[in-house]
Phi, psi and omega in degrees: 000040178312327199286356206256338157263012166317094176334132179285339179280335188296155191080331185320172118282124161238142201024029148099019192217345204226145178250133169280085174317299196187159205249095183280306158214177146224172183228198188291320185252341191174207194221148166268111190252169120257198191191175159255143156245144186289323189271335188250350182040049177199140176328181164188175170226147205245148180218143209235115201253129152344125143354283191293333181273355170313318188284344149295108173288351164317311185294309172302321179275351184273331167307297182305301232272300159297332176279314188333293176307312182288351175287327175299306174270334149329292166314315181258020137341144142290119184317139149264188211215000000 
C-alpha cells in the first residue's frame, strides 16, 4: 500500500511557477522539498509551514523573514557556469 503514505505535495504545480520534486526533510513546523522553478530553469527548495501553524503570527513572520534572508544570499551567489 505505498500509494497510501504518498506525500500530497510531490508533483504539485505552485503559484504556475515552482514543481514539488521530493521531500527533503520535516519538522516541527512544516516540510522541506526540493522543486524546480520554471522561471529560473534551475532547481530550488520550497519550504511548506504547516496548516495549524498559519494562525501563529510569530511563525509566519519569522517564515517571511527566513525566506528573505535565503533569496538574499542565493543572489549574491556567484553565477555558475
Amino acid at each position: 500500500m505505498e500509494h497510501e503514505n504518498r506525500d500530497p505535495f510531490i508533483g504539485e504545480i505552485l503559484e504556475d511557477r515552482f514543481r514539488v520534486e521530493a521531500a527533503v526533510r520535516r519538522g516541527g513546523h512544516g516540510a522541506v522539498y526540493c522543486g524546480y522553478d520554471f522561471r529560473t530553469e534551475r532547481p530550488c527548495a520550497i519550504k511548506v509551514v504547516q496548516q495549524n501553524w498559519l494562525r501563529d503570527a510569530d511563525i509566519v513572520d519569522r517564515f517571511a523573514v527566513e525566506g528573505r534572508i535565503q533569496r538574499q544570499a542565493v543572489n549574491r551567489a556567484p553565477e555558475r557556469f
